[in-house]
C-alpha positions in Angstrom: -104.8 -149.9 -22.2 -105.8 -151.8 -25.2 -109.9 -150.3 -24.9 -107.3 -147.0 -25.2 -105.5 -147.6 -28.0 -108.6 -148.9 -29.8 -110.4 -145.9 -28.9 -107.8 -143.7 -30.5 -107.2 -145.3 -33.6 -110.6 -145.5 -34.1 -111.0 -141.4 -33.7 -107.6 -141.3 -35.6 -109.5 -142.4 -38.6 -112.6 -141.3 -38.5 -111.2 -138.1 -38.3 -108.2 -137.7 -40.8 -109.6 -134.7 -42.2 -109.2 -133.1 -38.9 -105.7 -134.1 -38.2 -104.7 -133.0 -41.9 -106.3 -129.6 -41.3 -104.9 -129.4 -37.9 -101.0 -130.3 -39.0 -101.5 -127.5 -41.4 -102.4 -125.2 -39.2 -99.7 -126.1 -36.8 -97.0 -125.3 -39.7 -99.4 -122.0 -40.6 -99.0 -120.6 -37.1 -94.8 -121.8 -36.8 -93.9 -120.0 -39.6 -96.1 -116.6 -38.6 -94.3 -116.9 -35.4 -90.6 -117.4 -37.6 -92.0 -113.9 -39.7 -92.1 -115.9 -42.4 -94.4 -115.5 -45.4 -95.3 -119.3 -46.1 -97.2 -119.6 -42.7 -99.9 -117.8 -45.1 -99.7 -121.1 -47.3 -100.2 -123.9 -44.6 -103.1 -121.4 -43.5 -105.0 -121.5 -46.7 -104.4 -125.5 -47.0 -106.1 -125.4 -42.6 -109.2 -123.5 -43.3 -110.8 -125.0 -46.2 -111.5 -128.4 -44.5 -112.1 -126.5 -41.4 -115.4 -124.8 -43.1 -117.1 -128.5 -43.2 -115.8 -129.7 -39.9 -117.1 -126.6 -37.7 -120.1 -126.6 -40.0 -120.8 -130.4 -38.6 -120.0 -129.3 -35.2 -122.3 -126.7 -34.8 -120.1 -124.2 -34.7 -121.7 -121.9 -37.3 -118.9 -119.0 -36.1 -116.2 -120.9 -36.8 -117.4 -122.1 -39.6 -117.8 -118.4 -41.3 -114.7 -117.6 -39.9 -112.7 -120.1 -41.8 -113.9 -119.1 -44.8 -113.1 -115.4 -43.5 -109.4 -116.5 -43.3 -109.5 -118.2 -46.2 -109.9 -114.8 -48.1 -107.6 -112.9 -45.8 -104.9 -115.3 -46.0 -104.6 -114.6 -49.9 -104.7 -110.7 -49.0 -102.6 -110.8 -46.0 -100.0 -113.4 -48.0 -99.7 -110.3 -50.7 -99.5 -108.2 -48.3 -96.6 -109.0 -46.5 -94.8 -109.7 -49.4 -95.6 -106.3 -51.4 -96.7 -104.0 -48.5 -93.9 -102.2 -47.6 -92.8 -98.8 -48.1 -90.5 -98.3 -51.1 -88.0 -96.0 -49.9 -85.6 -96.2 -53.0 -85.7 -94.3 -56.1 -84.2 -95.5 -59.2 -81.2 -93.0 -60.6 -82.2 -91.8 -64.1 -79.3 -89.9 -64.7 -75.8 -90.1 -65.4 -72.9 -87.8 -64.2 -71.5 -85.7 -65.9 -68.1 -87.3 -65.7 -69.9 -90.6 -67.2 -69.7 -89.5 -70.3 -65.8 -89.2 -71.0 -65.6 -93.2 -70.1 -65.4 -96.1 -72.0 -69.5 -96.9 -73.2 -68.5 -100.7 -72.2 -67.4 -99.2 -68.5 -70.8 -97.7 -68.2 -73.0 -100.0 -69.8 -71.4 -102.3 -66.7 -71.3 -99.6 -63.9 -75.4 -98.9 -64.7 -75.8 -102.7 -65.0 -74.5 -103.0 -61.4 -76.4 -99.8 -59.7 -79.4 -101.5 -61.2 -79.4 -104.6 -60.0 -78.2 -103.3 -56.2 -81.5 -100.6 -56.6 -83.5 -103.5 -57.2 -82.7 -105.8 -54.1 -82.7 -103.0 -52.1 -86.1 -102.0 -53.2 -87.5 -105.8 -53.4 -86.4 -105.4 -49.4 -87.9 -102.1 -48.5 -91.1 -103.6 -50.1 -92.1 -106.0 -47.4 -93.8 -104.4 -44.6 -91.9 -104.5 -41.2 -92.6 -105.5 -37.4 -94.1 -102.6 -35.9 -97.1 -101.6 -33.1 -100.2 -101.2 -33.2 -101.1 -97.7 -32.9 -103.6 -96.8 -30.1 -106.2 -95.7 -31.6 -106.2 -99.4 -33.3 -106.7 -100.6 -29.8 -109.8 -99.1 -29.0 -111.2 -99.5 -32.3 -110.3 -103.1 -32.2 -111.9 -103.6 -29.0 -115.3 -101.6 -30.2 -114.9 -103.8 -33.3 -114.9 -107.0 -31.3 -117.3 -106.8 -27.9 -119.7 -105.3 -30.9 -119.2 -108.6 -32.9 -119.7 -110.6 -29.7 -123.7 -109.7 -28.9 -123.9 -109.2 -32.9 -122.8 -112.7 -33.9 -124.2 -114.3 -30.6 -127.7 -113.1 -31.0 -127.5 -114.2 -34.8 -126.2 -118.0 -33.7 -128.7 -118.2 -31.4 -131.4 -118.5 -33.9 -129.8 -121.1 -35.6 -130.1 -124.9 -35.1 -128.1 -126.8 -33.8 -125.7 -123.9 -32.7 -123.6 -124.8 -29.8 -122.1 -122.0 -27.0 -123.0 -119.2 -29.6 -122.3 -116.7 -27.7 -118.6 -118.1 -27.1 -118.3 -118.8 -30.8 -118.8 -115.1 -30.8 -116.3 -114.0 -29.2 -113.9 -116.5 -30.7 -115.2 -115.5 -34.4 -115.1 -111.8 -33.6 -112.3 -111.2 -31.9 -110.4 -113.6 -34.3 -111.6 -111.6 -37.8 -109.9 -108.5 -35.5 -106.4 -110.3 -34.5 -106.1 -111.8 -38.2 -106.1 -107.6 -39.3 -103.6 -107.1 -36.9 -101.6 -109.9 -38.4 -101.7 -109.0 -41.6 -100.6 -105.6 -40.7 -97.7 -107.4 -39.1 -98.6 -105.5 -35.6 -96.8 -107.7 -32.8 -99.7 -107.4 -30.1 -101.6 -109.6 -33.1 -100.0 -112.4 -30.6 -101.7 -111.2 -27.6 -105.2 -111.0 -29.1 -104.4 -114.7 -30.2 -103.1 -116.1 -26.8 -106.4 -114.9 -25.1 -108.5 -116.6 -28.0 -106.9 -119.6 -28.2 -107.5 -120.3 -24.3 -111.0 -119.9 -25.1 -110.9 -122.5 -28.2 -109.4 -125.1 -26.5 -112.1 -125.3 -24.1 -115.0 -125.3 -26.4 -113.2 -127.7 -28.7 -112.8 -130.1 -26.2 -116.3 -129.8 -25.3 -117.0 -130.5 -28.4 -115.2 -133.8 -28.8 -112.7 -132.2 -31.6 -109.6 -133.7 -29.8 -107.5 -133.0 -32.8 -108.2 -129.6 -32.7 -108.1 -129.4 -29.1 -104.2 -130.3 -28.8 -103.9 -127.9 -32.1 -104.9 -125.3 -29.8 -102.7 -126.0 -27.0 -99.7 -125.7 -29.0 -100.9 -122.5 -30.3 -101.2 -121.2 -26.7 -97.6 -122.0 -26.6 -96.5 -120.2 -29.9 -98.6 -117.3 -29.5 -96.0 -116.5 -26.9 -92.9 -117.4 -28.5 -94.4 -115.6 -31.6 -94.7 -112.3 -29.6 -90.8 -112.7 -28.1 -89.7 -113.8 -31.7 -91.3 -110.5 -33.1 -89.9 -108.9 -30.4 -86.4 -109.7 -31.2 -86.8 -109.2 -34.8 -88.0 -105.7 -34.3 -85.1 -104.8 -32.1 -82.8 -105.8 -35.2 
């Protein structure tokens, strides 16, 4: 028990930078699965350290990919917030009847119209729950076996690359899921469940136990993300 405990504590800090990039992502994917726009955030805070720690495990794929989200995460952060529809157009004029009333009363009733045009308006801004149409699917899957033999072929001439070809398919089929995310497309979660599986596995062959249990969970909120978008959509 004690050749445990010493084991652990001595990966605990000789990997801190792990666990803090693995807490972050933890929150990251929580909030995605809560709809809400700070997961983008915690994201951003997971990936940069995540760039040198794949990069040391020989996982070139995952490596490029965090720097992949890194740049989506700004775009798909902006995107959520501002990418909506805006269904409401502001009133320019008055009515007729306006102009026999007090200018006080309409300086006030204008005042009021405005400010309810604008929250309604800030809300039709931010891009709803919706599905991913089907000719997304078959692109995406195209996009992603393509990516697979491309991005396996190119990490196998590289040293030091470990399972390239199922860094792949975790690097290409994850570039794909994080578009469908952005999009705020609910099957994002079902593209993330399958990938996830397939991270924990190489991360624990890789000795990234951190990571590993990161994983795990996100197996777990990849489904509760897809019932909690599911429920939000039916609103």
């Amino acid at each position: 028990m004690e050749q445990l405990l010493e084991s652990f504590l001595t990966y605990f800090f000789s990997h801190k930078l792990e666990l803090f990039a693995s807490l972050t992502g933890l929150v990251c994917v929580w909030l995605n699965t809560r709809n809400n726009h700070w997961g983008w955030f915690f994201g951003i805070l997971s990936v940069v350290p995540y760039i040198y720690i794949f990069l040391e495990a020989g996982l070139y794929g995952d490596s490029i990919l965090s720097a992949f989200y890194f740049v989506v995460s700004i775009w798909g952060w902006y995107h959520w917030l501002f990418g909506g529809k805006e269904k409401v157009k502001k009133s320019t004029n008055l009515s007729s009847e306006s102009s026999i009333l007090d200018k006080d009363v309409v300086t006030e009733e204008l005042n009021a119209k405005n400010f309810y045009d604008t929250q309604r308006k800030e809300e039709s801004r931010e891009l709803p729950i919706t599905y991913m149409p089907i000719k997304f699917w078959i692109i995406s899957m195209i996009v992603g076996i393509a990516g697979v033999f491309g991005f396996g072929a190119w990490f196998s001439t590289l040293p030091n690359a470990s399972v390239p070809y199922l860094d792949a398919f975790t690097t290409s089929f994850s570039v794909v899921a994080q578009f469908h995310l952005a999009k705020r497309w609910i099957e994002n979660w079902i593209f993330w469940f399958v990938i996830d599986a397939f991270c924990v596995g190489i991360y624990y062959y890789k000795g990234l136990y951190f990571t590993t249990g990161l994983y795990a969970v996100f197996l777990i909120l990849a489904t509760l993300g897809y019932f909690e978008w599911k429920k939000q959509m039916t609103k």
